[in-house]
VMD Tcl script that draws the C-alpha trace (Angstrom):
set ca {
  {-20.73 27.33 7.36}
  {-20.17 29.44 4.27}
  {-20.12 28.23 0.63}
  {-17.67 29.99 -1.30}
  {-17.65 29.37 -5.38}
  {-15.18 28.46 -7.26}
  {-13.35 27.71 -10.71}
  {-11.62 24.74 -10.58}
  {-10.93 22.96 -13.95}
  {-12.71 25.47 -16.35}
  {-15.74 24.41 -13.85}
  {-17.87 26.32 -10.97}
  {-17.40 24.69 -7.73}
  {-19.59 25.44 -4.88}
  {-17.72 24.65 -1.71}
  {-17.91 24.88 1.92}
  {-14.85 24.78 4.27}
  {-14.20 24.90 8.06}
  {-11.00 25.38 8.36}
  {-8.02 27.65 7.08}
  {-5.89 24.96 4.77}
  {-8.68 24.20 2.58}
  {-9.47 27.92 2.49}
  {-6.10 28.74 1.88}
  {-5.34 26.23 -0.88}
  {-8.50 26.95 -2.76}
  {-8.29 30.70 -2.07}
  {-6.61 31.41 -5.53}
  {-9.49 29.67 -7.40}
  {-12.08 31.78 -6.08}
  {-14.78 33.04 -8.79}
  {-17.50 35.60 -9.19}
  {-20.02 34.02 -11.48}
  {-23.74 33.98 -10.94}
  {-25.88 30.52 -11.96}
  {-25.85 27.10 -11.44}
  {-22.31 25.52 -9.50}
  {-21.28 22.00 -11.57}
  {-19.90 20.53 -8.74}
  {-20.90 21.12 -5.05}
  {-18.54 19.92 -2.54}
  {-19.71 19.47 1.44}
  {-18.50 17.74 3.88}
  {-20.20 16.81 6.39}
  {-19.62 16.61 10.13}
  {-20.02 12.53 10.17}
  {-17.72 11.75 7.22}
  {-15.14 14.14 9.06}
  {-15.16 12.40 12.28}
  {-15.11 8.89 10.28}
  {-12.25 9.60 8.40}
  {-10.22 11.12 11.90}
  {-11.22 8.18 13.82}
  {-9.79 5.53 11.53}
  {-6.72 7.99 10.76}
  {-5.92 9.78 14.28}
  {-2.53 11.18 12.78}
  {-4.03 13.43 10.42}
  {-5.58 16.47 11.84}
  {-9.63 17.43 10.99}
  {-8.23 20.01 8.50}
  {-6.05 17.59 6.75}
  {-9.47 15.08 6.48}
  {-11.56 18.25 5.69}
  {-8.79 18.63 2.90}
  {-8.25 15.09 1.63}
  {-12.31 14.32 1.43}
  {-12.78 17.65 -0.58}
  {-10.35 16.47 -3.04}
  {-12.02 13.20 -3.35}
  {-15.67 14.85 -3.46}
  {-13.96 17.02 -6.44}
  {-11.83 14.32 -8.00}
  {-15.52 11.47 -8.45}
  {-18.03 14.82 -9.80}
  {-14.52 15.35 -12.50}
  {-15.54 11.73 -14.25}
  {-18.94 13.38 -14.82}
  {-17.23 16.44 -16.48}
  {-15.04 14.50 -19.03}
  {-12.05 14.22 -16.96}
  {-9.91 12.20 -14.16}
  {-7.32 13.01 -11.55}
  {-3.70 11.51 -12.19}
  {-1.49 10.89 -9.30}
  {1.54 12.44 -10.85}
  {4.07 15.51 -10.89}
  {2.46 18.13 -13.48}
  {5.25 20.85 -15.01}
  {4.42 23.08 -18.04}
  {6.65 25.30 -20.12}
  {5.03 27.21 -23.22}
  {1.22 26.35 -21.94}
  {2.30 22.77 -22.50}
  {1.89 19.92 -19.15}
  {4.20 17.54 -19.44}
  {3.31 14.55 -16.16}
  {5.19 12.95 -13.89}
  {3.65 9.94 -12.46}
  {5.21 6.92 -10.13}
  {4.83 5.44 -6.63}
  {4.46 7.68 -3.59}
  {8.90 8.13 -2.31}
  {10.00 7.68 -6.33}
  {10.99 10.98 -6.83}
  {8.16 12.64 -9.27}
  {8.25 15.91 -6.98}
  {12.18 16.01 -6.67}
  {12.01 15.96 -10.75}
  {9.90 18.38 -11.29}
  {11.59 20.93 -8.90}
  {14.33 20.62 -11.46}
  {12.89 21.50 -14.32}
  {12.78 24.80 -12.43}
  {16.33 24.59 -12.39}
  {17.26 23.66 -15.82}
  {14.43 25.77 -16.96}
  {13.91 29.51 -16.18}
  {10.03 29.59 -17.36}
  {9.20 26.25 -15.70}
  {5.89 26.54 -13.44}
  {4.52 23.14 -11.46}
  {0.87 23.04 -12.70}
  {0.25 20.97 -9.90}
  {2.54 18.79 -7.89}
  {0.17 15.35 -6.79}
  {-3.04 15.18 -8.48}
  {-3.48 17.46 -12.09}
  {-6.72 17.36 -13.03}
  {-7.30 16.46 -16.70}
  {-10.04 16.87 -19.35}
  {-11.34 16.54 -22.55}
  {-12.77 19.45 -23.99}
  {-13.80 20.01 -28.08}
  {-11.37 16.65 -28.73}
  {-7.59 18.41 -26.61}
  {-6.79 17.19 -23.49}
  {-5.80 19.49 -21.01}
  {-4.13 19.26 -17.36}
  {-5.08 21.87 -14.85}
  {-3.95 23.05 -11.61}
  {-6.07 22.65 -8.87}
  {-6.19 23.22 -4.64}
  {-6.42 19.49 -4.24}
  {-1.86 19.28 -5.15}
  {-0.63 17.25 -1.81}
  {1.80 18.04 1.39}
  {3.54 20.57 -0.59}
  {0.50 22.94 -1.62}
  {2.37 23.65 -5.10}
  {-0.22 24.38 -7.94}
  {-0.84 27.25 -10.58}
  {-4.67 27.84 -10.92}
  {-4.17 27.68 -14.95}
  {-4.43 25.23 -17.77}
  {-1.80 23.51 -20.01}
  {-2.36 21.48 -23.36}
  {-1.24 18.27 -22.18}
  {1.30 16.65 -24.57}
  {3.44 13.92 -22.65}
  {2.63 11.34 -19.39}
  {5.80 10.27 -18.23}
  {6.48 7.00 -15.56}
  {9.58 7.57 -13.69}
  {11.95 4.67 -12.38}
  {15.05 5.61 -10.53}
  {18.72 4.95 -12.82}
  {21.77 5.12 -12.20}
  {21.62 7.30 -16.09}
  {18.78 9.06 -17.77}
  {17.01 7.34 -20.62}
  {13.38 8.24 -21.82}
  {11.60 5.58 -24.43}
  {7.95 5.49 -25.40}
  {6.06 2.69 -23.92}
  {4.56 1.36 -27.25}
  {2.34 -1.67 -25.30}
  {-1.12 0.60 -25.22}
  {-2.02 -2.39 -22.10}
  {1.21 -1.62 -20.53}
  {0.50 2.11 -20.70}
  {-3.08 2.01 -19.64}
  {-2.02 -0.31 -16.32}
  {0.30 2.36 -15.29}
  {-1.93 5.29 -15.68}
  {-5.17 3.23 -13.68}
  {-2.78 2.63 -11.10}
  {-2.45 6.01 -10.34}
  {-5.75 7.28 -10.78}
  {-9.32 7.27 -8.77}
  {-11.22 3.76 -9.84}
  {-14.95 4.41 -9.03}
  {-16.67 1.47 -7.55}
  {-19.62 2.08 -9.84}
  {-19.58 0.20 -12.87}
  {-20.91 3.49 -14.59}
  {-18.69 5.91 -13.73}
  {-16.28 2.98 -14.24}
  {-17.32 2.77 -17.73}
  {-16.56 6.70 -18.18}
  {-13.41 6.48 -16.58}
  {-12.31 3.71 -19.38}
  {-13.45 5.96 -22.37}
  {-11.54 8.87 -21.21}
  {-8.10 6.28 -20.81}
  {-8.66 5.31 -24.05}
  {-8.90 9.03 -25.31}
  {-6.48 9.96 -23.17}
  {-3.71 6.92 -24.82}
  {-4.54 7.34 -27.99}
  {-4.09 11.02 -28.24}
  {-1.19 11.30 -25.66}
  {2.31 9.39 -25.77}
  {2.94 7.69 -22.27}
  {6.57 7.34 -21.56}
  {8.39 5.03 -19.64}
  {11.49 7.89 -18.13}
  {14.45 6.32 -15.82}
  {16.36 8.95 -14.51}
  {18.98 10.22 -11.77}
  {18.87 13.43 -9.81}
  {20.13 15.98 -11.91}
  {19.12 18.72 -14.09}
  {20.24 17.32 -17.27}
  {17.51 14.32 -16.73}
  {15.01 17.62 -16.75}
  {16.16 18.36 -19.85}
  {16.50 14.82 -21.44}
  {12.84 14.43 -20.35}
  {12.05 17.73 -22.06}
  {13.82 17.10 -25.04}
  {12.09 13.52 -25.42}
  {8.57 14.15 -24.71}
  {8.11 17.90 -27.14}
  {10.04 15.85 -30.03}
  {6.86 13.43 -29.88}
  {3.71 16.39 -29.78}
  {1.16 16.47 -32.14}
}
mol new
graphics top color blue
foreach p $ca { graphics top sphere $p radius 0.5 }
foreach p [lrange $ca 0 end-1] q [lrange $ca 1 end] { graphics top cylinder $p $q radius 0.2 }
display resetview
């Protein structure tokens, strides 16, 4: 099987894949860079017949797919960053995030920034990656960006992390509780089992909550919530 390299996250990702979605999703990322990969991502023939077995609707590529994620998404916490499960939009190389349950409506809000906005782009529309690099906190695009394949193989300064609930009307309001805020965003993130990479993980969410406001964002289906949300979280960047 051939290993194809990468850049995925400002990082070099050497990564082998069988079949044509994960190709296809991570053909955009491709790199030409000779030297040492940071990550390396295989997976192997048993872990993709364990993960089919216990999940017989999803098809070998879709494991191939959802296990190279995962691979990428652990090696991240040893490159000063974590996966969010959320909606990622930028305007003006800014990310603003979009996280909530799977069926809120994170992807349906997104999509209307597009509408409200004429130069919004979805960074990544189910798991931005984010990072720490030189003391900023970024959100990239990556392959790894759910059902919908929707991603933009670029990087945004992340200013804004927003937790949607549905309403009736929109209304956007820090959430000031740094506990509060830090339950949401583990929620939706990968929690190691190790209690090292554990450790990391914590370090970055406290970067990550003191540098970032975290939002709580109830909203309707509309394109004026896009632009409430807009308006709310740029009048609070650093």
């Amino acid at each position: 099987m051939e290993i194809s390299r990468y850049k995925i996250a400002d990082l070099i990702v050497d990564m082998a894949a069988r079949f044509d979605m994960l190709q296809q999703r991570a053909k955009p990322y491709l790199y030409e860079f000779e030297g040492d990969a940071d990550i390396r991502i295989y997976i192997s023939d048993e872990r993709l017949l364990k993960l089919h077995k216990t999940n017989p609707t999803l098809s070998p590529a879709d494991c191939e797919y959802m296990l190279a994620g995962s691979d990428f998404y652990y090696a991240l916490l040893e490159h000063d960053g974590f996966m969010l499960h959320a909606s990622a939009v930028m305007r003006d190389g800014r990310a603003y995030l979009f996280s909530a349950p799977c069926g809120t409506g994170k992807s349906t809000h997104t999509q209307l920034w597009k509408k409200a906005f004429l130069d919004a782009q979805i960074l990544n529309d189910d798991k931005p990656a984010v990072r720490c690099i030189d003391g900023k906190l970024y959100a990239y695009g990556s392959p790894f960006s759910g059902k919908h394949d929707m991603s933009t193989n670029v990087r945004a300064n992340l200013v804004g992390i927003a937790f949607i609930e549905r309403s009736k009307d929109n209304y956007i309001e820090p959430i000031l509780d740094t506990h509060e805020a830090l339950r949401r965003i583990l929620e939706q993130t990968i929690r190691p089992n190790d209690a090292v990479r554990m450790t990391k993980l914590l370090g970055y969410m406290d970067e990550l909550i003191t540098k970032i406001p975290v939002y709580l964002f109830r909203c309707n289906i509309s394109e004026q919530a896009a632009k409430i949300a807009y308006e709310g979280m740029r009048g609070h960047e650093a």
